[in-house]
TORFIDO-30276 format. One record per residue (C-alpha): residue number from 1; residue in one letter; chain; x, y, z. Coordinates in nm, 4 decimals. Layout:
<sites>
<site NUM 'A' 'A' <X Y Z>>;
...
</sites>
This chain:
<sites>
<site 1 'X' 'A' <1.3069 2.3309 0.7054>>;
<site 2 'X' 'A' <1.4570 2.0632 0.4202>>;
<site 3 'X' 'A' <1.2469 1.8369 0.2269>>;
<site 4 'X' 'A' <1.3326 1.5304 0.0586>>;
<site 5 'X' 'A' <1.1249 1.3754 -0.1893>>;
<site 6 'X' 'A' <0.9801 1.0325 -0.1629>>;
<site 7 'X' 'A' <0.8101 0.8040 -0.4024>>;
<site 8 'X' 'A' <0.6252 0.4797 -0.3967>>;
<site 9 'X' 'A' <0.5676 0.2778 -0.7071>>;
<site 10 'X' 'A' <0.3715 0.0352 -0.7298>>;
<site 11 'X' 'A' <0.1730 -0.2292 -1.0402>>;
<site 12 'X' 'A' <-0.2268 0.0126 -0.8915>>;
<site 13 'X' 'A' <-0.0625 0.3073 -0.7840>>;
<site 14 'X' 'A' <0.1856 0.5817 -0.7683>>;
<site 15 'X' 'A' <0.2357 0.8382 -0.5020>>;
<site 16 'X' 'A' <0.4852 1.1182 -0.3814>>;
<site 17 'X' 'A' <0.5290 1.3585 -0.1211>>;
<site 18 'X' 'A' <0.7456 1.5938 0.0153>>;
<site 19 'X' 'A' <0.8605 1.4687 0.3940>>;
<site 20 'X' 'A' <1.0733 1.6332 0.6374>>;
<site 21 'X' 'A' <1.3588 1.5007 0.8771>>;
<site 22 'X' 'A' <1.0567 1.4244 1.1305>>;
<site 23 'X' 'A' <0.8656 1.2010 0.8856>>;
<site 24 'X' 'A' <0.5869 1.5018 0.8639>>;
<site 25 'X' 'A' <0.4577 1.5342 0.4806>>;
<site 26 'X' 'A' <0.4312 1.8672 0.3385>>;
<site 27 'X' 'A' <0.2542 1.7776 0.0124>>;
<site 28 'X' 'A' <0.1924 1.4454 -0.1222>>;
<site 29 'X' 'A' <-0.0453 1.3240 -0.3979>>;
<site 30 'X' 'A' <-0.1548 0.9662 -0.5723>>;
<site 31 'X' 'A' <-0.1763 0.8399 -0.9453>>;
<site 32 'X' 'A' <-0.2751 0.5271 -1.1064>>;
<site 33 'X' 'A' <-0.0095 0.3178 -1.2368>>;
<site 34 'X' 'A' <-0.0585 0.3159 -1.6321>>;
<site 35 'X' 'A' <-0.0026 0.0295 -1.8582>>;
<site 36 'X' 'A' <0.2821 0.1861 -2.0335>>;
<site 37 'X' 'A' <0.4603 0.5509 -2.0621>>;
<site 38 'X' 'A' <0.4882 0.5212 -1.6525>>;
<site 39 'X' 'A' <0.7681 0.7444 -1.6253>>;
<site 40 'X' 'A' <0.5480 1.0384 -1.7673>>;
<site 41 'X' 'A' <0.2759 0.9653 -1.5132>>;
<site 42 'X' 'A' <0.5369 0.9778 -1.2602>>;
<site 43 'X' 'A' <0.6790 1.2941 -1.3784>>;
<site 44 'X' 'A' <0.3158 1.4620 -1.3565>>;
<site 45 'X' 'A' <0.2953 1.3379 -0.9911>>;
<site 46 'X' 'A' <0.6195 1.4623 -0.9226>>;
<site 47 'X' 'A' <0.5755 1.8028 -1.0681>>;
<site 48 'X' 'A' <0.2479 1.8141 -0.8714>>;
<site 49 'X' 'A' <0.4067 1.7308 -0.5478>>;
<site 50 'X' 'A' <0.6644 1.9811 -0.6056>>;
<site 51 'X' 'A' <0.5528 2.2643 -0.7772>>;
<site 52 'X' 'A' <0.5994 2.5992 -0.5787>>;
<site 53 'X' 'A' <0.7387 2.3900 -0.2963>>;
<site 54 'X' 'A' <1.0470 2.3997 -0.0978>>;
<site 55 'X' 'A' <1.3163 2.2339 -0.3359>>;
<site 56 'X' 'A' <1.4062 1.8487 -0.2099>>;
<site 57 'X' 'A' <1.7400 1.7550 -0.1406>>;
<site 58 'X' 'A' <1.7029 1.4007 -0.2280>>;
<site 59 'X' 'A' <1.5119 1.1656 -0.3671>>;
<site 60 'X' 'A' <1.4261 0.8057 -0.2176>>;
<site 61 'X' 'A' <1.1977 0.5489 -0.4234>>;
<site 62 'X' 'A' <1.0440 0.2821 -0.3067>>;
<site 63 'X' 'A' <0.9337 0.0412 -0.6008>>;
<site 64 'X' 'A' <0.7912 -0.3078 -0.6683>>;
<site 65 'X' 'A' <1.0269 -0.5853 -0.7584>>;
<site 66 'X' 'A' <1.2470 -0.7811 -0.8484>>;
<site 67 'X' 'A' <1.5289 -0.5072 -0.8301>>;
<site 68 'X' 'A' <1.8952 -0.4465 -0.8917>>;
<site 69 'X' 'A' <2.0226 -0.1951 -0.6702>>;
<site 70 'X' 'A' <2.3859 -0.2354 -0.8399>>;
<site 71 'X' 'A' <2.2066 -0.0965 -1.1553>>;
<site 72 'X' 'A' <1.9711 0.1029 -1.0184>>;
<site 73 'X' 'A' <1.7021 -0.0980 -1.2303>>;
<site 74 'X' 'A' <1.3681 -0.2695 -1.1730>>;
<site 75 'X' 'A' <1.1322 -0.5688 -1.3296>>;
<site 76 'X' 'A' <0.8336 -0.5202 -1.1586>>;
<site 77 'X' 'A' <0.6208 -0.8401 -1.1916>>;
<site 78 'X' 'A' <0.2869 -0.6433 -1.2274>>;
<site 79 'X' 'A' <0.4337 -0.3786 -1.4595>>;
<site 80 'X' 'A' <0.5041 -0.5208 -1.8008>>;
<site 81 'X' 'A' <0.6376 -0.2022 -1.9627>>;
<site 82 'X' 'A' <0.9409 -0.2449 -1.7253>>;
<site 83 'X' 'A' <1.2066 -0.4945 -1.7943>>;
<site 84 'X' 'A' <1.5039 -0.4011 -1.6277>>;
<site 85 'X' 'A' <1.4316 -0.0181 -1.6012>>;
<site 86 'X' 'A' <1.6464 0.2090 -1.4866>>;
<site 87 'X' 'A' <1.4351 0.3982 -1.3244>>;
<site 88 'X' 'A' <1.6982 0.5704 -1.0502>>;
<site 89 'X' 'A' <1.9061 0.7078 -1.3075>>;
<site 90 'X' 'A' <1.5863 0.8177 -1.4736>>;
<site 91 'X' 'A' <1.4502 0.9777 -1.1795>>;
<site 92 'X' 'A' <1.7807 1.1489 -1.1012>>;
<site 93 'X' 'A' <1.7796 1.2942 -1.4429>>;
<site 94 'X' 'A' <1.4416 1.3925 -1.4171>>;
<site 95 'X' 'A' <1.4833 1.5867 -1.0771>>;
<site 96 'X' 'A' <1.9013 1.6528 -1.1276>>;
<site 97 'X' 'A' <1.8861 1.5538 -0.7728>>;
<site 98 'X' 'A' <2.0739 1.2807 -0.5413>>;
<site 99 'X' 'A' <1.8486 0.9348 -0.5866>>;
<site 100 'X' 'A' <1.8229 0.5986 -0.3994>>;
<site 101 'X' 'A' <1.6584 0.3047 -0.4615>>;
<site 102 'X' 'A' <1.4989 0.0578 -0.2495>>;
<site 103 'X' 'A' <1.2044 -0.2794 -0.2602>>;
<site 104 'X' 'A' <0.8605 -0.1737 -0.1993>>;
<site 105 'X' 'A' <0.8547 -0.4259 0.0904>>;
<site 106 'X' 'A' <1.2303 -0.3087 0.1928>>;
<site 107 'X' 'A' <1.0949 0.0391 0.2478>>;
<site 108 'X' 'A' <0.7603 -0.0381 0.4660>>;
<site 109 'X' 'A' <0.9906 -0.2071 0.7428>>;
<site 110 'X' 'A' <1.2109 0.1204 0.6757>>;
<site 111 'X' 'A' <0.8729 0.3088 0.7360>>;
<site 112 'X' 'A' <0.7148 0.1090 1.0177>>;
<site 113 'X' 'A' <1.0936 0.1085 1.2180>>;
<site 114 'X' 'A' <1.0883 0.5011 1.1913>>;
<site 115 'X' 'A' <0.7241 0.5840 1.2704>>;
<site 116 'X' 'A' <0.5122 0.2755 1.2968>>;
<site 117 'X' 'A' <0.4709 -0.0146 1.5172>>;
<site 118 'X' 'A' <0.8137 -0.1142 1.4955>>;
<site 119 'X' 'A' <0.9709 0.2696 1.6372>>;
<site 120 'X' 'A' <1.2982 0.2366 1.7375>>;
<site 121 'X' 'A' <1.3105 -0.1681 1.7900>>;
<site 122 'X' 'A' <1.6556 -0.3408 1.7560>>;
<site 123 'X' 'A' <1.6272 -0.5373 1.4825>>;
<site 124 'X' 'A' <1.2884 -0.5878 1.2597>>;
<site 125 'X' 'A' <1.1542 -0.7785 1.0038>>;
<site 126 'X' 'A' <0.8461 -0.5925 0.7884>>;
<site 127 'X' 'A' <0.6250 -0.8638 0.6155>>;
<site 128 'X' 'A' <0.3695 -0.7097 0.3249>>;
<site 129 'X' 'A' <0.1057 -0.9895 0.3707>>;
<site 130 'X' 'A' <-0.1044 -0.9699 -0.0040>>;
<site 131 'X' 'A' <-0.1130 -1.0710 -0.3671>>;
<site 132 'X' 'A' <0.2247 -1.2268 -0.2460>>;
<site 133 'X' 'A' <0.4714 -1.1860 0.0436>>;
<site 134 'X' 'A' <0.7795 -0.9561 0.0743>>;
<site 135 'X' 'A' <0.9660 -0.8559 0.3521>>;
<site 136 'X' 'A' <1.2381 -0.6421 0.4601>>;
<site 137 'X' 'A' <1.4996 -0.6448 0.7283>>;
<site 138 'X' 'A' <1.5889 -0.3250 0.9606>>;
<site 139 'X' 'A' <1.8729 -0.4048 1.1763>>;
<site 140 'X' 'A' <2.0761 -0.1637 1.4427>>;
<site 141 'X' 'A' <1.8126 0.1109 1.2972>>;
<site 142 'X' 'A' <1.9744 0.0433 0.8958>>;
<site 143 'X' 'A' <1.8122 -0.1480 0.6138>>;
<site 144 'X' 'A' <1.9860 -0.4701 0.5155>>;
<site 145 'X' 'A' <1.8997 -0.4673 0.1477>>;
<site 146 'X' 'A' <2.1718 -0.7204 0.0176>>;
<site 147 'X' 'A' <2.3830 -0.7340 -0.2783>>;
<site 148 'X' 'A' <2.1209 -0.6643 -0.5290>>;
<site 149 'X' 'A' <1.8483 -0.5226 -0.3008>>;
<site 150 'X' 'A' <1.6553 -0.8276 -0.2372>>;
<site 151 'X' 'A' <1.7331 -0.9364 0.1148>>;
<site 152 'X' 'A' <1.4088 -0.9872 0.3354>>;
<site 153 'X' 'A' <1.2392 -1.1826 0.0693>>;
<site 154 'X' 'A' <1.0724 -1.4041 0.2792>>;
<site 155 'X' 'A' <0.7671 -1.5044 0.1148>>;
<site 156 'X' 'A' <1.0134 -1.7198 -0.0524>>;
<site 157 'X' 'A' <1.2007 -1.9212 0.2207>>;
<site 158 'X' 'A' <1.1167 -2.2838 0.2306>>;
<site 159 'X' 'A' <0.8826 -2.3943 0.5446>>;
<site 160 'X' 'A' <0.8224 -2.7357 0.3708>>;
<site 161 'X' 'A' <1.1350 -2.9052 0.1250>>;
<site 162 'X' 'A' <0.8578 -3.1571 0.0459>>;
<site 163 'X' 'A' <0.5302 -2.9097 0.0146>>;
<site 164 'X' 'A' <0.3574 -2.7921 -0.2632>>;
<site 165 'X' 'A' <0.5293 -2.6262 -0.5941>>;
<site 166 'X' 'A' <0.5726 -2.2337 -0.5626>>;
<site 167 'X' 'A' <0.5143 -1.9743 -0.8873>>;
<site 168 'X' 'A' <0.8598 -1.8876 -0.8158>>;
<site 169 'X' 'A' <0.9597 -2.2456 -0.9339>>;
<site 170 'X' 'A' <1.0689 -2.3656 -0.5467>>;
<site 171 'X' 'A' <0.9149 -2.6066 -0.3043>>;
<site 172 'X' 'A' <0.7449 -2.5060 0.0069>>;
<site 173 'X' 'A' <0.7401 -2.1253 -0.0151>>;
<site 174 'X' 'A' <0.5480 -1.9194 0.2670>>;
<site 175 'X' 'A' <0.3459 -1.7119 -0.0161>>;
<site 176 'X' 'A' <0.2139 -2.0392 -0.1244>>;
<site 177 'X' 'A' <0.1044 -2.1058 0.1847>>;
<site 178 'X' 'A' <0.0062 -1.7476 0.3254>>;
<site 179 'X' 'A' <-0.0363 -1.5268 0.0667>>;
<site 180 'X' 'A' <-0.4821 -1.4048 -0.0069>>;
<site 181 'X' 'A' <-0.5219 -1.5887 -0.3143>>;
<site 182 'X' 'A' <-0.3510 -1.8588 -0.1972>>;
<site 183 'X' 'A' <-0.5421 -1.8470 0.1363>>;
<site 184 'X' 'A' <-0.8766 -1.8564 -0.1024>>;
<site 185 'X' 'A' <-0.7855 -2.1461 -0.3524>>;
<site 186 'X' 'A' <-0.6799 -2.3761 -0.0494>>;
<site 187 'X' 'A' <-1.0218 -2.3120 0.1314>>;
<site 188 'X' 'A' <-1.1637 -2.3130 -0.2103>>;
<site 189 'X' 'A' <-1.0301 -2.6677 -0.2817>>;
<site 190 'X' 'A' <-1.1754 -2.7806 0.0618>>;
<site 191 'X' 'A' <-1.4921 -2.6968 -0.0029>>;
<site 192 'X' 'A' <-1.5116 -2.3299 0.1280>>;
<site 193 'X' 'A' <-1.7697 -2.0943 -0.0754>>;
<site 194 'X' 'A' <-1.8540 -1.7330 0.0630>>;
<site 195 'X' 'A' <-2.1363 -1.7474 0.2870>>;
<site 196 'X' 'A' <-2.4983 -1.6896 0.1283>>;
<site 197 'X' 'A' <-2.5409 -1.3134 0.1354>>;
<site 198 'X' 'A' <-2.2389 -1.3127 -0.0376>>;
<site 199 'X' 'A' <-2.2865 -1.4715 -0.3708>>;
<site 200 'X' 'A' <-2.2210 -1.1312 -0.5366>>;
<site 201 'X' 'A' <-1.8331 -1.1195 -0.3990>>;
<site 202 'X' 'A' <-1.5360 -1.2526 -0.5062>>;
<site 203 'X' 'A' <-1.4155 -1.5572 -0.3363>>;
<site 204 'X' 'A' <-1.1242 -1.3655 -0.1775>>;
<site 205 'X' 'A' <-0.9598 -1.3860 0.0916>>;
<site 206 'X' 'A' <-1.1645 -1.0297 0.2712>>;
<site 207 'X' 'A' <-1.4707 -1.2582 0.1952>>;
<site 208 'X' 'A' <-1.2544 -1.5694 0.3470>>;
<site 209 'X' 'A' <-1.1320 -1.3930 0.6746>>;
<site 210 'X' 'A' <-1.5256 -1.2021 0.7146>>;
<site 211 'X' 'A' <-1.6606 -1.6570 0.7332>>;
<site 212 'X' 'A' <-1.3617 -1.7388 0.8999>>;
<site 213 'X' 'A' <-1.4629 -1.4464 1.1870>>;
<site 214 'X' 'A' <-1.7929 -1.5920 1.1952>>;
<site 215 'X' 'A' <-1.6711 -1.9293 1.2605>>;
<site 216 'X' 'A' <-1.6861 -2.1096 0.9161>>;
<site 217 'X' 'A' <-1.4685 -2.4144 0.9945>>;
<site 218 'X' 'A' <-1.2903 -2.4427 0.6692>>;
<site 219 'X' 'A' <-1.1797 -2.0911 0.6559>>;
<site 220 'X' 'A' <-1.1023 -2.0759 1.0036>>;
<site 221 'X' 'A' <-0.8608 -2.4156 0.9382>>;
<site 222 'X' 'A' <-0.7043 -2.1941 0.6205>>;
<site 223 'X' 'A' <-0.5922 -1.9098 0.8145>>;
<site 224 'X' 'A' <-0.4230 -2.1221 1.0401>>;
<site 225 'X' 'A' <-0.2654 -2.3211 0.7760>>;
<site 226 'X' 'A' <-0.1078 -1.9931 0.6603>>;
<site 227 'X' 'A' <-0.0374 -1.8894 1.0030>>;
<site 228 'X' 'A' <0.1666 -2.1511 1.0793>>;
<site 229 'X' 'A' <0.4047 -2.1118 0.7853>>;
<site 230 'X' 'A' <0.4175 -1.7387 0.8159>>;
<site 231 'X' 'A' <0.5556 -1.8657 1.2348>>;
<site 232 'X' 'A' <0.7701 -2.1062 1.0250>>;
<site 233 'X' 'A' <0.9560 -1.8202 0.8589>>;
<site 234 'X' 'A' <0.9398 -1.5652 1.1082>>;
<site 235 'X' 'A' <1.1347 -1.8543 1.3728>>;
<site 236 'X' 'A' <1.3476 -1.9435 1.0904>>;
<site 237 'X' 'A' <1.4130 -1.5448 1.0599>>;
<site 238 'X' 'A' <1.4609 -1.4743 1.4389>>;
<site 239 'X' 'A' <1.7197 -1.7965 1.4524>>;
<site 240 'X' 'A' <1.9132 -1.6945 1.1385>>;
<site 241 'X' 'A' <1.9057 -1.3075 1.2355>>;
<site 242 'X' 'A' <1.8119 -1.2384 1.5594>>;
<site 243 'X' 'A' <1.4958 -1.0158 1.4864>>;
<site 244 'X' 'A' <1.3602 -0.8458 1.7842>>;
<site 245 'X' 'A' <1.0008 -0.7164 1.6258>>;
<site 246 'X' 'A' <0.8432 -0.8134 1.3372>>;
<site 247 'X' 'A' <0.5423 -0.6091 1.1569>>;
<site 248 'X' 'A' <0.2934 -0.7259 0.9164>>;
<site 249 'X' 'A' <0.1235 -0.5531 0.6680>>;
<site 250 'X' 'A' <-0.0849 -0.5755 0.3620>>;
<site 251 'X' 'A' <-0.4400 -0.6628 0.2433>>;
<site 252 'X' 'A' <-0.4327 -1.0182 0.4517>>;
<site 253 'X' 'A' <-0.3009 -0.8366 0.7909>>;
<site 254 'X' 'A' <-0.6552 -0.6252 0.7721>>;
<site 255 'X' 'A' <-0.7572 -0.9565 0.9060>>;
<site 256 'X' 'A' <-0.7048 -0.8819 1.1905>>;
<site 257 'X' 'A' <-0.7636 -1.1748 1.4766>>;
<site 258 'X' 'A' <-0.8475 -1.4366 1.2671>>;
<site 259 'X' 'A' <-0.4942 -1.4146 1.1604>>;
<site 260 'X' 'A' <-0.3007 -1.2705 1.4416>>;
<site 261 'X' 'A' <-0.4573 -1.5196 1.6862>>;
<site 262 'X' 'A' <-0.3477 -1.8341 1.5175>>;
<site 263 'X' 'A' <-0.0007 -1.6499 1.4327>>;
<site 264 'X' 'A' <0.0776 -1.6376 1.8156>>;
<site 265 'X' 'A' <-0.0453 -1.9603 1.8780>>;
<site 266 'X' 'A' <0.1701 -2.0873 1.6074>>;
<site 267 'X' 'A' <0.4644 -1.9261 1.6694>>;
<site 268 'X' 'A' <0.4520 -2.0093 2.0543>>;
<site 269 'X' 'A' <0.4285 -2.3712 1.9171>>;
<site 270 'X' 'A' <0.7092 -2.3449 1.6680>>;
<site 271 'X' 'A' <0.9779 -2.1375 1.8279>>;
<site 272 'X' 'A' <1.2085 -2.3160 2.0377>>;
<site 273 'X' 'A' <1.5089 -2.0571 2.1450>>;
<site 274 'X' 'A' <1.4838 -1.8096 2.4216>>;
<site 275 'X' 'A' <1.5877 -1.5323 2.1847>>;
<site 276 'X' 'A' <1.3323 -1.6398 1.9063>>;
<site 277 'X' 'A' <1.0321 -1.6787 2.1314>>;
<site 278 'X' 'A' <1.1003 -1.3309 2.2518>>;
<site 279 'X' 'A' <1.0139 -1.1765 1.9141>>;
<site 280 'X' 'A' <0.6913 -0.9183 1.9216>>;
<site 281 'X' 'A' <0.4457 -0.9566 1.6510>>;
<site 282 'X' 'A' <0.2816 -0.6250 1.5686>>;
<site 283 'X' 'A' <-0.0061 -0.5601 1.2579>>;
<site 284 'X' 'A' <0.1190 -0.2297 1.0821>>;
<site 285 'X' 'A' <0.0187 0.1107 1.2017>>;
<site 286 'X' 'A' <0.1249 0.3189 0.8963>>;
<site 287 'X' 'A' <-0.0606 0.0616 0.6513>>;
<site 288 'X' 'A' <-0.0199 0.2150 0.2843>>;
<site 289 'X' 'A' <0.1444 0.4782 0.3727>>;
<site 290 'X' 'A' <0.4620 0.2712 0.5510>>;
<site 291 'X' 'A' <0.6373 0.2540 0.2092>>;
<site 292 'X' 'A' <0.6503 0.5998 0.1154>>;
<site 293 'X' 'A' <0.7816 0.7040 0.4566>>;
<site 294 'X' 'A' <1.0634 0.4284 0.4144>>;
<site 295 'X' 'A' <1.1231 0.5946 0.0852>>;
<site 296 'X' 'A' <1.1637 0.9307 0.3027>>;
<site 297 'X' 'A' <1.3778 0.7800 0.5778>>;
<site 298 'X' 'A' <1.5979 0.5790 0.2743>>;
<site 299 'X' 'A' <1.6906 0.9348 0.1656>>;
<site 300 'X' 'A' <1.7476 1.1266 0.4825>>;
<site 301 'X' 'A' <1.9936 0.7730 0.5618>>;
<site 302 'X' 'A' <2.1653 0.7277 0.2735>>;
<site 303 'X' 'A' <2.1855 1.1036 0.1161>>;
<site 304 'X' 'A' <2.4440 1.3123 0.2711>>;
<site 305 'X' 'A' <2.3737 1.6207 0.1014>>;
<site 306 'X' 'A' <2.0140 1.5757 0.2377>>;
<site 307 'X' 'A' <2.1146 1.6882 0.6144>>;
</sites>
């Protein structure tokens, strides 16, 4: 049996583990993200994960963005201590072993195509529904990364030319729309405060999608607000692309109906097309653990010396 090595990084956490051509893990283990010195962290995980193992072939990384996959380097926004990293040639000298690099968000539709919700569907689209919104695109069974690793990023497609400022500087963007703490401030600027009981919670969106289950108007009108742009992006996805299957993961997909519900309604309302009404929305069956098996499946694809 061979073994490749895959890693997820993200701005809370790091984890390995050692997966096999099936997707089964072997060994894996976890790590807080430091403030600085990350690499040596990771090195401890990896040695961990490794030690007195079967040797990997490969390694495939999975890492918060923005990326450069023509570099190999990464500027994640929660991760101060890396500007423009180069954190594949670093792992590849670290392990002398073949390396690949992909988005966080890029790898859990990798993940969720191989062994999740999405198994084996024609094309895909993987949305990470949280602090903000990525995506990734799977299509014929292959990631579409782009030419610098960022294709899929679809919490940043305009639903609205005219609607409200984004971070990213645009106009319109689904993650301000969609995204938990943007789900909060809107209800929070309409009046919404968690229900009593609750006082000692943050005004987030768990505590936002727990009022809107038990009817609370406000937060019940706030996930369908974000609903609707999330069916926004996923038509304007289907139409541009052809998706068959889209998954959704992240803290806000936890949800559960009070989001999904709306979404369908939404998207029924919003698609036009025969071939975008016919795309499946599916809430993530992997969950955390999506992008480390797109890490796996990113270096059984795109390693030959792996096989």
């Amino acid at each position: 049996m061979t073994y490749v090595l895959a890693i997820d990084i993200g701005g809370t956490k790091l984890a390995a583990a050692l997966v096999d051509e099936e997707g089964s893990v072997l060994r894996s283990g976890t790590r807080p993200t430091p403030r600085t010195d990350v690499m040596a962290a990771l090195a401890a995980l990896i040695a961990e994960v490794t030690e007195d193992g079967p040797p990997p072939q490969a390694v495939g990384i999975g890492c918060a963005g923005p990326l450069d996959l023509a570099t190999g380097t990464v500027s994640p926004v929660n991760m101060p201590s890396w500007r423009g990293f180069p954190l594949r040639e670093e792992v590849r000298k670290l392990t002398g072993l073949p390396t690949v690099l992909g988005g966080d968000a890029q790898c859990f539709a990798l993940g969720e195509h191989w062994l999740g919700a999405g198994r084996d569907s024609a094309s895909l689209l993987g949305i990470v529904v949280s602090t903000g919104i990525g995506g990734g695109l799977v299509i014929d069974g292959r990631p579409l990364p782009g030419p610098t690793g960022n294709a899929g990023h679809v919490g940043h497609m305009s639903i609205d030319p005219n609607g409200e400022r984004c971070e990213c500087g645009g106009r319109g963007c689904v993650e301000r729309y969609s995204s938990g703490p943007n789900l909060a401030r809107w209800a929070l600027e309409n009046g919404w405060s968690p229900a009593p009981g609750q006082s000692e919670q943050k005004a987030d969106a768990r505590a936002l999608a727990r009022d809107a289950a038990a009817g609370d108007p406000v937060a019940v009108a706030a996930f369908e607000r974000g609903a609707r742009a999330l069916a926004g992006m996923i038509a304007s996805t289907a139409a541009a692309v052809e998706i068959t299957t889209v998954v959704i993961g992240g803290g806000v997909s936890a949800a559960g109906k009070v989001l999904f519900d709306p979404l369908e309604r939404m998207l029924d309302d919003v698609a036009g097309l025969a071939f975008v009404r016919a795309v499946r929305v599916h809430q993530s069956t992997l969950g955390v653990h999506a992008a480390l098996a797109g890490a796996a499946r990113l270096a059984w694809q795109r390693t030959p010396t792996a096989h």
